[in-house]
N, C-alpha and C positions, 0 to 999 in steps of 0.2 A: 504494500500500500504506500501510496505516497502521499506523504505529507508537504503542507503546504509551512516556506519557511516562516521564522519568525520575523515580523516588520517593524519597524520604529516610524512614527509620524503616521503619516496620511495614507493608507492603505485604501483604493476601492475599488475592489474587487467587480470584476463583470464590466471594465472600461477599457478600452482599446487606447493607446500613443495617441491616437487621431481624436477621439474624443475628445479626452482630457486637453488636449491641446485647444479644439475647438471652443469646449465650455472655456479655454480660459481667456480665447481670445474675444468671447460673445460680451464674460464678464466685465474684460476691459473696458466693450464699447459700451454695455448698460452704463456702468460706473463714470467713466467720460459723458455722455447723453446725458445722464442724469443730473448732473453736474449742472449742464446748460443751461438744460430746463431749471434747475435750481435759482439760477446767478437772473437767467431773460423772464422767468413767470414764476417762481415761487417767492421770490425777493418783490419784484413789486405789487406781487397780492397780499404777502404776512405785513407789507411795509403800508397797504391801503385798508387793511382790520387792522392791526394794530397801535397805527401809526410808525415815524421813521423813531430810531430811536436815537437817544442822546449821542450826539458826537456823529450821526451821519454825514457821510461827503465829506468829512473834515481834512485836514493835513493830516491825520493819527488815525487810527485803527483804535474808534473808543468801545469798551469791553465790551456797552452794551450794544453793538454792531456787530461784533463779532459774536457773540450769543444769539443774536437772532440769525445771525449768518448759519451758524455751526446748527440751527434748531431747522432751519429750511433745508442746507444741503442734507443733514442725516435723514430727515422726515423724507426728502426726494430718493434719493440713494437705497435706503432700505423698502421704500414702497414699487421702486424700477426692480430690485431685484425679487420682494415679492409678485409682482406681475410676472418676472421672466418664469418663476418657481412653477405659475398656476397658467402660465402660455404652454411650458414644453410637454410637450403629450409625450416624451420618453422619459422624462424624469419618475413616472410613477414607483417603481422601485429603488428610488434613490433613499438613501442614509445620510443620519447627521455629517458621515465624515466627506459624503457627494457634496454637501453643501457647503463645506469648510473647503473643500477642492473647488469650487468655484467663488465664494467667496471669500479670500484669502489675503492677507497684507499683501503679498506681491501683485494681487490680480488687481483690486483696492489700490495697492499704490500705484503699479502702473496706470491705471484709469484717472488715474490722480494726476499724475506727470503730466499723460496726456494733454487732460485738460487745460492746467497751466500752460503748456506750451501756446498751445491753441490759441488761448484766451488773449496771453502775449501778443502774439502773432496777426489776430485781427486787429489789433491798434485800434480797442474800443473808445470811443467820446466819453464815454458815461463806465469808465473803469472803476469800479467797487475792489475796493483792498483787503475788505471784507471776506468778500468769496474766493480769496488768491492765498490765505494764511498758509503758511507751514505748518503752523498749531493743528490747525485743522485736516490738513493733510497726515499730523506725524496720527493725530486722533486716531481717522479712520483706519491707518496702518495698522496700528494695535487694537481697536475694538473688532475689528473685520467678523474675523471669528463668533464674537460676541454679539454682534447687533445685526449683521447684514446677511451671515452666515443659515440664523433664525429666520430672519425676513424670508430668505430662499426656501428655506427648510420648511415652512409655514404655510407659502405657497404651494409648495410639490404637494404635502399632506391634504389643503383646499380641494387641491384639483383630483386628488387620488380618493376623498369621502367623494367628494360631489359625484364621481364615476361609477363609484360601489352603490352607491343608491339608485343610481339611472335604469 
């Protein structure tokens, strides 16, 4: 009989090179996208309920801008990758550590990078310093696991009851 060896990290089993490659390139682009969306329509609708908050536009990145920054981009971020979760019609079999394999500090921060680049790159008018923080970037690196990782995992489990009832 053969046994299967012992693994350290992220083990998941029943995914092909190609897959896992793919999940990781999809997460990048949700996580980038989401991003967007975050910075061009979730910033100015929490900023049009809310109001802006103290220290907007200013020369400084004041705290409470960047809290509301950090509460838009996570709220967008985790909700793109709950949708990918309850979109993929192959994820039904997936496991918490599927989820952690797609959303992961590297896939998280790649998407992250990305975005920054991007964002650079169009040489916005209306640049928010806010949505560009490191803080916020080193954030999502390390929570991935914890916050986005669920959001994914939350969505597969959605789409896998709602199928079992059908």
């Amino acid at each position: 009989m053969l046994r299967q060896p012992l693994t350290l990290g992220v083990y998941t089993p029943g995914m092909t090179a190609a897959q896992r490659v793919l999940l990781a390139v999809v997460a990048i682009g949700i996580t980038t996208s989401a991003l967007f969306l975050a910075e061009s329509i979730g910033g100015p609708l929490i900023r049009t309920i809310l109001g802006p908050p103290a220290g907007f536009n200013s020369d400084f990145t004041s705290r409470a801008a960047y809290g509301q920054a950090l509460l838009v981009q996570s709220a967008t971020v985790g909700a793109a990758f709950f949708l990918l979760g309850v979109a993929g019609w192959r994820f039904s079999s997936f496991t918490y550590r599927h989820a952690v394999w797609v959303a992961n500090p590297i896939t998280v921060g790649l998407g992250f990078a990305a975005y920054k680049m991007a964002y650079h790159s169009l040489h916005l008018p209306d640049y928010l310093a806010e949505y560009d923080s490191p803080r916020i970037f080193l954030l999502f690196c390390i929570a991935s696991p914890l916050v986005f990782a669920p959001c994914f995992f939350a969505g597969v489990k959605m789409r896998g009851s709602h199928h079992t009832r059908a």
